[in-house]
C-alpha positions as CSV (number, residue, x, y, z in Angstrom):
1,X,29.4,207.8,138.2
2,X,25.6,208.5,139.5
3,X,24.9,209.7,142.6
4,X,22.0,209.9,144.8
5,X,21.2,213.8,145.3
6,X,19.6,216.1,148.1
7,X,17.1,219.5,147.4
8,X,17.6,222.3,149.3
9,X,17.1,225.9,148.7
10,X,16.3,224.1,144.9
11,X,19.3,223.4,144.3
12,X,20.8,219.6,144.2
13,X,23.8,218.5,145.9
14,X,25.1,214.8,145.4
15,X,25.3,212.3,147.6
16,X,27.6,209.2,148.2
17,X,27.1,206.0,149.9
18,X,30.6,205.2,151.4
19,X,31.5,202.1,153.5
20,X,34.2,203.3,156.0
21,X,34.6,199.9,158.2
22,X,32.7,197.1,160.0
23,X,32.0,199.7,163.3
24,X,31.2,202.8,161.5
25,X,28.9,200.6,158.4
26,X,28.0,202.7,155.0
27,X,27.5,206.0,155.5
28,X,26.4,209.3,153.4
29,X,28.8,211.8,152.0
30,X,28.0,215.0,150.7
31,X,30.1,218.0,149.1
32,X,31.3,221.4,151.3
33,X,28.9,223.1,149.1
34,X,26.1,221.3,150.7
35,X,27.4,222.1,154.6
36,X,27.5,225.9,153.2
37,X,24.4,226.1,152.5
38,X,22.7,224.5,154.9
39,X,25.1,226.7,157.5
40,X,25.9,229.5,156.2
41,X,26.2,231.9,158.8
42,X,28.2,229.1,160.6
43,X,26.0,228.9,163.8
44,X,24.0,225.4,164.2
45,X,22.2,226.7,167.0
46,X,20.4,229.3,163.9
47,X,19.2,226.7,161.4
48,X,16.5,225.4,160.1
49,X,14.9,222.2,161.6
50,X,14.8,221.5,157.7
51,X,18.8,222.1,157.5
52,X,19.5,220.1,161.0
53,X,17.6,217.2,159.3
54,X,19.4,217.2,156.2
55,X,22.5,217.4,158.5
56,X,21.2,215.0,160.6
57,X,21.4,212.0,157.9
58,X,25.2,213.5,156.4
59,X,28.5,211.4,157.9
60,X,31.0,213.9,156.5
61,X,31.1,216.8,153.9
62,X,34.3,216.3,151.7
63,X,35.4,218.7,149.3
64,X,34.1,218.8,146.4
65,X,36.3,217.3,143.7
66,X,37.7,214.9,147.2
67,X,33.4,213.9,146.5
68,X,33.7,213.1,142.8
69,X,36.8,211.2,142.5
70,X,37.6,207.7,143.6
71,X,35.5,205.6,146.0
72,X,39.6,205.0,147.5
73,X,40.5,208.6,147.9
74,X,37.3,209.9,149.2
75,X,37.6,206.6,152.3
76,X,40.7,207.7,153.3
77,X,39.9,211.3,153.1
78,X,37.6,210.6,155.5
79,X,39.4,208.2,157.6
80,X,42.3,210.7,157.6
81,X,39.8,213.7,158.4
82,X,37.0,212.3,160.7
């Protein structure tokens, strides 16, 4: 399974296209990983516009192996969690 990726810090973290419904559209998904390090003191307001971008274009962070399994389990996961 391939996946689109996004740098930060230099490190790669995946990304997946994910259609939830015909309201919400496709969507990008990204790992908890990713939300970590772009946050990681937990405080949006004291980010970098570079992290608030990346943010900016992320629908949801799921877990990591949630991320990597099936297109089926990661929907509801969000569906379930958003």
């Amino acid at each position: 399974m391939a996946f689109d990726t996004i740098e930060y810090l230099g490190k790669k973290f995946p990304v997946r296209d994910v259609y939830i419904n015909k309201e919400v559209g496709t969507v990008n998904v990204s790992n908890e990983s990713l939300a970590a390090a772009l946050n990681p003191k937990d405080d949006w307001d004291d980010v970098t516009s570079e992290a608030e971008y990346i943010d900016n274009k992320i629908y949801f962070y799921a877990p990591d192996d949630v991320l990597v399994g099936s297109i089926k389990k990661l929907t509801q996961h969000i569906k379930d969690n958003s």
